[in-house]
Structures are given as structure tokens and as C-alpha cells.
N, C-alpha and C positions, 0 to 999 in steps of 0.2 A: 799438326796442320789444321788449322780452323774450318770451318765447313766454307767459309764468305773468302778462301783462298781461291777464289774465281777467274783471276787475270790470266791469261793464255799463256802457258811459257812459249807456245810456237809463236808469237805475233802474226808469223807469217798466213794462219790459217784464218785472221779477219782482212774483211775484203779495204784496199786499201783507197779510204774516202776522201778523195781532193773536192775543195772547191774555192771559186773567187768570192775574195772578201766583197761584203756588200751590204747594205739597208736593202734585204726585202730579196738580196741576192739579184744574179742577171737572169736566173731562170724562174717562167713565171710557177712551176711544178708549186712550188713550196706554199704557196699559198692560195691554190686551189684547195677546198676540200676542207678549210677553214670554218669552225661551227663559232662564231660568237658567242651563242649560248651556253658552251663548254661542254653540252654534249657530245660527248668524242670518249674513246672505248679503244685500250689500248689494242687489244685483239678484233676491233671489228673497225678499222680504217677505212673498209672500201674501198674507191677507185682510187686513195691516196698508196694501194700496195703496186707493189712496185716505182714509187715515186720515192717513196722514205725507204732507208735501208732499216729493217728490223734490225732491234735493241732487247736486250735481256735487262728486264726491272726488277722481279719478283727473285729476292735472294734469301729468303728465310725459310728455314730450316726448325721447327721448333726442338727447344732440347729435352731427354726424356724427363728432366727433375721440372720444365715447366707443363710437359703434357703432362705429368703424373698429378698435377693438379685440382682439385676438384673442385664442382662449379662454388660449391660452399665457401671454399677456401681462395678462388678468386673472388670474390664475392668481399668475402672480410678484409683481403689484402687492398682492395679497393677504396671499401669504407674507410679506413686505416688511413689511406694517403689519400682522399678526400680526392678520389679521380672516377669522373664519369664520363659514359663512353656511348657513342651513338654510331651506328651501320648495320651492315650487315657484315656477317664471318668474322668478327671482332678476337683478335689475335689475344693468349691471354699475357698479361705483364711478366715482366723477368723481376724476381726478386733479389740478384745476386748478378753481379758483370760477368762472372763467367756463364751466366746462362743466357749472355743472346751469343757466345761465340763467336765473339770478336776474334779477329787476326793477332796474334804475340805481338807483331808492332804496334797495334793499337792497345793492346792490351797492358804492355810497358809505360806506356804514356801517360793511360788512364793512373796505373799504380803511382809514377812519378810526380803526378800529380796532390795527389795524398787523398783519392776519394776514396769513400768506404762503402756508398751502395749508388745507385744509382738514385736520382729524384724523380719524384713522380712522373711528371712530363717524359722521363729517359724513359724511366719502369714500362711505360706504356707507349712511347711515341716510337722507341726502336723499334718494336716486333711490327708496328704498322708500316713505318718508312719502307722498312726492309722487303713488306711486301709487296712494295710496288703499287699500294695505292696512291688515290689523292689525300691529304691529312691536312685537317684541320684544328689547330691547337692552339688551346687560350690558355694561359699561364702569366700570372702577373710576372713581372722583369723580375731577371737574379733567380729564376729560378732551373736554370741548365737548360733552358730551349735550346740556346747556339750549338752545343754538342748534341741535342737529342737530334738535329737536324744535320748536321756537319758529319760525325762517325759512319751514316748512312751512307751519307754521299761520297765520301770516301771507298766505301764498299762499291757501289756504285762506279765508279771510275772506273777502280781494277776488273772490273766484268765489261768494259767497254774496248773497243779498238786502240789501239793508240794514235794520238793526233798525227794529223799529214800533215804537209805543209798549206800554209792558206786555212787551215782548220779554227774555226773560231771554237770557245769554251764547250764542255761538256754539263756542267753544275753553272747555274748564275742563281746569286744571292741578287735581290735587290734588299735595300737597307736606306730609310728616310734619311739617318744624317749622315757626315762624312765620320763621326767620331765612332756612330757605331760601328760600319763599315770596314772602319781600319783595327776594330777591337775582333770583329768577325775573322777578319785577315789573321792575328795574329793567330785566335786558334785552329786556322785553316793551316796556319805554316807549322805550327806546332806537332797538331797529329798529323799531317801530311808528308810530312819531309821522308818519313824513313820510308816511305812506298813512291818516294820521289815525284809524286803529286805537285806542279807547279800552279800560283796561283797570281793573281794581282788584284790588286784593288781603283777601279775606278771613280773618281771623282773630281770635283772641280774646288778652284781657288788654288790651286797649283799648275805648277807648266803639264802641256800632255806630253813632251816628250818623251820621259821615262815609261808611261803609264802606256804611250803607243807600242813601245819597244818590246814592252810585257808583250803585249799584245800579237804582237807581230812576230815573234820565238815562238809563239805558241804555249798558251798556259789550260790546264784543265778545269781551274776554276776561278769564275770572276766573281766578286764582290762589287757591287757597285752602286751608286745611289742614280734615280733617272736620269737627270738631266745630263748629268756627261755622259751616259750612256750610251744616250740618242745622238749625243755629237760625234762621237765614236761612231755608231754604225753610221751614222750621215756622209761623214768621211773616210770612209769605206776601209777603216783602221781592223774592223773585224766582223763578223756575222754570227748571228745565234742556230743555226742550218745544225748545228752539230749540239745544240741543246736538248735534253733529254731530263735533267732533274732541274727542274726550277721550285725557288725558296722564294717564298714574299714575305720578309723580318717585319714585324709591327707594322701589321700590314692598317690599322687605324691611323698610325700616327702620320703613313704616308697621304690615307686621304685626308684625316686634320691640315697635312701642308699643301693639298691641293695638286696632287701626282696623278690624280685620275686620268686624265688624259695620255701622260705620258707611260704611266704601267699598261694602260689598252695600247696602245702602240708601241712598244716591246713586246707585248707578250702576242700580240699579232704576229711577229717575226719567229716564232716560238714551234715547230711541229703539234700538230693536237695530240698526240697520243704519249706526250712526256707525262712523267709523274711532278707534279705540285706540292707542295705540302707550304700551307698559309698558315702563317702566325698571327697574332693578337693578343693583346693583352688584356682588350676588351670588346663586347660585340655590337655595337652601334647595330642600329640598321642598316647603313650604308655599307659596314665591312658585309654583313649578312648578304646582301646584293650581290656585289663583287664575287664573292666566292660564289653563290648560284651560278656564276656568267663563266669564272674559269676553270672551277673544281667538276670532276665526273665521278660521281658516286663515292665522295667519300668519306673516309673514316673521321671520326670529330672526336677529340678527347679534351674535356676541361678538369682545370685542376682547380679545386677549392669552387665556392659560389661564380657562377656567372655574373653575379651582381658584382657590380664594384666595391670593393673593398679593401684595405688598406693593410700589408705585412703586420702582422700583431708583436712580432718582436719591438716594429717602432713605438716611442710612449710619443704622443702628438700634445702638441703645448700650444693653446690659442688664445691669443689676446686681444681683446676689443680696443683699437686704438684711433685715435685720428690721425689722416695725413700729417699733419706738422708734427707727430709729435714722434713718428718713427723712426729717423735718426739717432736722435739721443735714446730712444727705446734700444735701438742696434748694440749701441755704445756700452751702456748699461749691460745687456745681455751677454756683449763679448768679454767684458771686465770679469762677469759671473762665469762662463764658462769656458774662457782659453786657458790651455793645458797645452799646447802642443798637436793637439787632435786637427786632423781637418773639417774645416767648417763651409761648409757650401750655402751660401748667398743667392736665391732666386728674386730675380727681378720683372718685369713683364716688358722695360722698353731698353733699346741699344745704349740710349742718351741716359738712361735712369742709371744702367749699368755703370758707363764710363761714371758720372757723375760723383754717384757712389762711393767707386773706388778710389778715384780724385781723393776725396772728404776724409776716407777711411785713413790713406797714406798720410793724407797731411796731417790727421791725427796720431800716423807712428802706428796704426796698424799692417801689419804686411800682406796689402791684397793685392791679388791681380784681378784681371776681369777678362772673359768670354763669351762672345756672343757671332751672332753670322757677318758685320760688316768687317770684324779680324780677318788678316789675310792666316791660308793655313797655318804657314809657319809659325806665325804667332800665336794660334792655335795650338799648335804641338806645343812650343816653347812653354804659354802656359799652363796647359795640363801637364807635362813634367816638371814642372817647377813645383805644384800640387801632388801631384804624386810623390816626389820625392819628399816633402814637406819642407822644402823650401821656401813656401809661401805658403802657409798650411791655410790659408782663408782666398778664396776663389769667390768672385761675382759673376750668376751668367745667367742671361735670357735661358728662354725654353729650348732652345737649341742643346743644353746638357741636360735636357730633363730624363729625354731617353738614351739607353745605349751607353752612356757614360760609366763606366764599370772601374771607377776609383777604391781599392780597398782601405779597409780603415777611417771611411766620414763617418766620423761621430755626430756630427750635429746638421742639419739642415735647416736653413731658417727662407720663409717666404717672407720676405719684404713685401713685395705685392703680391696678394691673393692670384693665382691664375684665372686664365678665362672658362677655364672647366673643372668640375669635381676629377677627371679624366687625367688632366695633367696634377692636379694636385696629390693627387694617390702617385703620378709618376715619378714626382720630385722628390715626394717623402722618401719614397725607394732608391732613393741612394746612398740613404744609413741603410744598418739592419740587414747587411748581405751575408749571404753563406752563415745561415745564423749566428748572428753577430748582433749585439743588440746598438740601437738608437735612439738620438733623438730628434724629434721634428717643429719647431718652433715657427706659428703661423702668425703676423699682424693681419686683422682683420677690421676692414670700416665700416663705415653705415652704407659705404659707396658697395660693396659686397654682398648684404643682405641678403641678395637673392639665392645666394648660395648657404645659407645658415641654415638651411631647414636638411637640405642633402646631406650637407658635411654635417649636421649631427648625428644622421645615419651611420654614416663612416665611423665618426667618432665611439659611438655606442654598439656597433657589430663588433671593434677593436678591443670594446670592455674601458674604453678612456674617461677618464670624468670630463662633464658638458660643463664650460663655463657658464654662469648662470645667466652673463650679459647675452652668449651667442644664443643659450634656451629662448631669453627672451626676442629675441628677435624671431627666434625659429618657429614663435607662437601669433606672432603680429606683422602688421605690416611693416614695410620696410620703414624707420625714423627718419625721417627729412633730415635733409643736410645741415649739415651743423647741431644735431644731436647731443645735451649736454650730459648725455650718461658717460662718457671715458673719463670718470672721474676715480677710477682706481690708479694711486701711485704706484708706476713701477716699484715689485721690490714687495708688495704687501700678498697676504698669503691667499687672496682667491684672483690675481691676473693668471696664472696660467692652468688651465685645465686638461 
């Protein structure tokens, strides 16, 4: 019997909580007592006690082979996995899965899966979840955030009431895209099923009727990106009154698309004294903000440098070229490296996308293309076509930059530079998963320059060799347009770096 075997077998001895579906709910209780600032404490409520019904968060238990630990020896296992750790009462990491005491059904999962230790992020983010703090974790993508954060909330569930009817979620993930979203769902159904944990996932560019019906059975846990969210509770499809663990998935990339408004107003509908735990992949100032406003006192774990930086498994290849000449640079480069592998194509506009792919086909290459004016389906359609390798070369705006969890891309090639060092680290990272090595193939123009000096950062913390055309740029001003230095022939042996 696990120690986190917490679910009541009496049911009958949790008090049983109805309420109407609602945006903001019909009673105004819920949002009296509301701190903006996110100072809020799950043991000291105030005038909100007796308005919320207490919740059990805190489910950790440490085991004696991790208290047997010494500070020395957390200390080096730290070093080791390149994870640092900021609070107060800082839990210490589990070096082995059966040292956080997972449940046998999660336990089976995990084995079924074929992992062999936990990853840093897990090592250290389980023992925090567990206890019920707020957690804050930066972890470049691919590196097991979804489960360090999901196995929790799982736990979490089975120590909760079971839903009434009218009962909205218990766990809400928010997640920027719908692709991530629905990759979150899949591992939510995965390990969820055997402790009968129902889930759905919300989002738009599909009908709501399925997505209402979830809703309305009643599920434990939603996944969902904002804006359907908000339509949902608008239309009184379901209410967050019974939320208690909320998850904010990259939580940067949400404000990159411009959610700020609509995550403060969900997360207004939220109780103050739930556990949070906010993800990131990097720490802008703005994410930094955001969490000041909805985290209380919590725990921070970063894995590797906070600096931006690039997976080292990937080898990053950039070549100084002009507009016109990118195309046929494509062409060239697919000749050199199709094998069968999947090759992902970043582009930066919808029309450049389509375009593209257009040019590609009619040259007898078999691409498809993705990006946000696709209706879902056609979304799915293509990503399983790519996945299967059925069309083993995909085109898509930034919309797959993050969250897109394809195994086996061998190559990533930016056609256009992105509009951040930020997305560019995010794009490479869809080679190079699960240790798995890649590679990253960037065209770069004069029109880009301002980014030459950063990305030789990236390139040189990674150990990569610096093309000598990007050095020079990285040393001077930007070259005026129409610059006749891209005078390296594809094909000769200093284009790619």
C-alpha cells in the first residue's frame, strides 16, 4: 500500500459538495476574500473559513533512504543534475521512483513506460508538488515537466471528495496551444485511467459539443487553453468553485501569445488557497511578474542555467543567406539529408507556410503544412500523417514550436529566423528528445542581424562552431540590405557552422 493511497474508501465520510454551473458561480461567497497580489496562505484564509470547504494538499511523506540523505550528498546529487533550488523547507530530491512512493498503478505505468530514473525536474519537482506548496519550474521542453506535474495531481484527486453532480474540475491545466493540450490529455488518460480519473480537454477550432458533454458527466481534470475556457465558463457549461491544484504549462509562451488578460480572469474564478505550480521554460520579466501576483511563498526549482540555452544533444548548422536564395538552399539541403527521418520546416508567416509547401509538392517532395488558420482536424490529420511518417517533412509556423512532442525528428530547419532567441531555442527542441541526438539547420539574413550577436551565445554555451559570416556580423553593425557577402556556394565546406 503506498503512503499517497489517500482516497477515502468510505466516500460517504466527505461532505457532499453540489453546486450551479457558473462564470464567477450565483453565489457572490467565492470571490469575496480574493488577494490579487496572491498573497493568500493556504492555512490562514480568514473570513473565507467557512465559505470554502477545507481541502487536504500536503501529501508527502519522506522515505527513509531519502531522509537518510546527507546535506553533502544532496548537495552533489544536485550538482550532478544541474538543479537549483530557491524557499524555504526545500524538500530533498528522490533519486530512484520508488522513493517518492508512488501508488502500484502509477507505479506500473511509470515501469511500462520504460523509464529508469526519474529527471531532474521529476527528482526535485515531485517531493515539492506533493507538498502542497506553490512551485515554480523552469525546465527547457522534453525535459518530463508534464509528469512531474500531472503524477501529483493525480495524488491529489484521490485525497479529494468525489465529484457531485454540477461539480466542475478539481486539477485545470492551462496550456498556450491546442497541440500541447491535447499531448497533456494524452498523459493525463494514460496514468489516470487505472485510479478512474476522468479528464477532457478544452479547446477551440472544434464543435463544443463533445467537449461540453465532458463537461457536464463531470470530469476531474481539465486541460485547456484560455480562450475556450472563458466560453465555457460564460456559458455556464462548468465552474472552477471546485478547483484546488492549478497548473500554468509555459507559462512564457502564454504571455508571448498575449493570454494575460484572459489567465487573470480564470484564475480570478480560482479559490485563493489552491496549490499552483507554474511552469516555464524561460524567465522573461513578465513571467517573473505574473507569478509574484499568483504564487504564495513558493518553492522555485531550475534545471540547468537560467540563461537561455540550447539542448546540447542538438548540433546547430547556420548559414548566412539571402532571401531569394532560400528555396533552392531548402532543396539542396533536403537532397543532402532525406532518409526517411522526419524533418520539420519552421516558417514565421501562414501564407510563407502554405506557399512553401505548394513549391515543395510540386517538386515531388511530400510535405504537408500546419499552422493556426488549419481547421483542427486538419491539424490532427497532419500531425498523424508526420508521425506516422507518412509524410515525413511537415511545414509550420510557431504554433508547433512548443508542446509538439513528435518522436524521431531528425532535422529541424528554420527557413525564417524567428522573432526571438526564445522561440528559436524552442524550435530546435523538437530534435534531440529523450536523449536522442539532432539536428538544427538555420538560414540566416542581413534582415536578422540583430539577432547574431545573442545566437552566437547559444551557439558557443552549446560548444557549436560560429560561422565566420554570423561572427562577423556579431562584431559590427548590421550590413545594409542587399549585402554582397552570401557568396558561399551551397555545398562548400565553411556554410554550415
Amino acid at each position: 500500500m503506498s503512503r499517497y493511497d489517500s482516497r477515502a474508501a468510505d466516500p460517504g465520510s466527505y461532505r457532499d459538495r453540489r453546486s450551479d454551473a457558473g462564470f464567477g458561480g450565483s453565489s457572490q461567497s467565492y470571490s469575496r476574500g480574493f488577494e490579487p497580489s496572491g498573497k493568500r496562505d493556504a492555512g490562514a484564509t480568514g473570513d473565507l473559513d467557512g465559505l470554502l470547504t477545507p481541502f487536504e494538499k500536503n501529501f508527502y511523506v519522506e522515505a527513509p533512504s531519502v531522509a537518510a540523505m546527507t546535506e553533502e550528498e544532496v548537495e552533489a546529487y544536485r550538482r550532478k543534475r544541474e538543479i537549483t533550488v530557491e524557499g524555504r523547507d526545500v524538500p530533498k530530491p528522490v533519486r530512484e521512483f520508488q522513493d517518492i512512493g508512488f501508488p502500484e498503478y502509477v507505479m506500473q505505468e511509470i515501469e511500462k513506460a520504460g523509464f529508469v530514473e526519474p529527471t531532474p525536474i521529476q527528482a526535485q519537482g515531485w517531493p515539492m508538488a506533493l507538498k502542497g506548496r506553490d512551485l515554480i519550474g523552469i525546465a527547457e521542453t522534453g525535459s518530463g515537466k508534464t509528469l512531474a506535474y500531472l503524477l501529483p495531481a493525480i495524488i491529489h484527486v484521490n485525497a479529494q471528495p468525489v465529484l457531485a453532480p454540477g461539480d466542475g474540475p478539481i486539477v485545470l491545466v492551462l496550456a498556450p496551444t491546442r497541440e500541447l493540450a491535447v499531448q497533456i490529455q494524452q498523459e493525463a488518460t494514460k496514468f489516470g485511467a487505472s485510479s478512474k480519473i476522468k479528464n477532457t480537454c478544452i479547446y477551440g477550432g472544434v464543435p463544443k459539443g463533445p467537449q461540453v458533454r465532458d463537461l457536464q458527466k463531470g470530469v476531474e481534470i481539465v486541460i485547456a487553453t484560455p480562450g475556450r475556457l472563458i466560453d465555457m465558463l460564460e456559458s455556464h457549461h462548468t465552474n472552477l468553485r471546485r478547483v484546488t491544484y492549478l497548473v500554468l504549462d509555459e507559462a512564457d509562451r502564454m504571455l508571448d501569445m498575449g493570454f494575460e488578460p484572459q489567465m487573470r480572469k480564470i484564475i480570478s474564478q480560482i479559490r485563493p488557497d489552491r496549490q499552483t505550480l507554474y511552469w516555464s521554460a524561460t524567465w522573461p520579466k513578465e513571467v517573473e511578474q505574473l507569478a509574484r501576483q499568483f504564487l504564495y511563498n513558493p518553492y522555485k526549482v531550475i534545471i540547468g542555467s537560467i540563461d537561455l540555452k540550447a539542448n546540447h544533444a542538438i548540433h546547430q548548422r547556420v548559414e548566412i543567406v539571402s532571401e531569394n536564395q532560400k528555396y533552392n538552399k531548402l532543396v539542396k539541403l533536403l537532397e543532402d539529408i532525406m532518409d526517411g527521418s522526419r524533418i520539420l520546416i519552421f516558417m514565421d508567416t501562414k501564407k510563407g507556410c502554405d506557399q512553401i509547401t505548394r513549391q515543395l509538392r510540386t517538386d515531388g517532395w511530400p510535405a504537408l503544412s500546419i499552422h493556426g488558420d488549419k481547421s483542427q482536424a486538419e491539424r490532427d490529420w497532419v500531425l498523424s500523417e508526420f508521425k506516422s511518417g507518412k509524410s515525413p517533412i511537415m511545414t509550420a509556423t510557431d504554433v508547433a514550436a512548443r508542446g509538439l512532442d513528435v518522436k524521431d525528428v531528425k532535422y529541424v530547419i528554420n527557413y525564417d529566423f524567428p522573432g526571438s532567441l526564445e522561440d528559436y531555442v524552442h524550435r530546435i527542441g523538437r530534435t534531440g528528445r529523450a536523449g536522442a541526438k539532432g539536428t538544427a539547420y538555420t538560414f540566416f539574413t542581413a534582415a536578422n542581424a540583430r539577432f547574431a550577436k545573442d545566437l552566437i551565445k547559444i551557439l558557443e554555451e552549446a560548444g557549436q562552431k560560429v560561422n565566420p559570416e554570423l561572427a562577423k556580423m556579431g562584431r559590427g553593425p548590421p550590413p545594409p540590405a542587399g549585402h554582397g557577402g552570401f557568396r558561399d556556394r551551397y555545398g562548400s565546406s565553411r556554410q554550415w557552422s
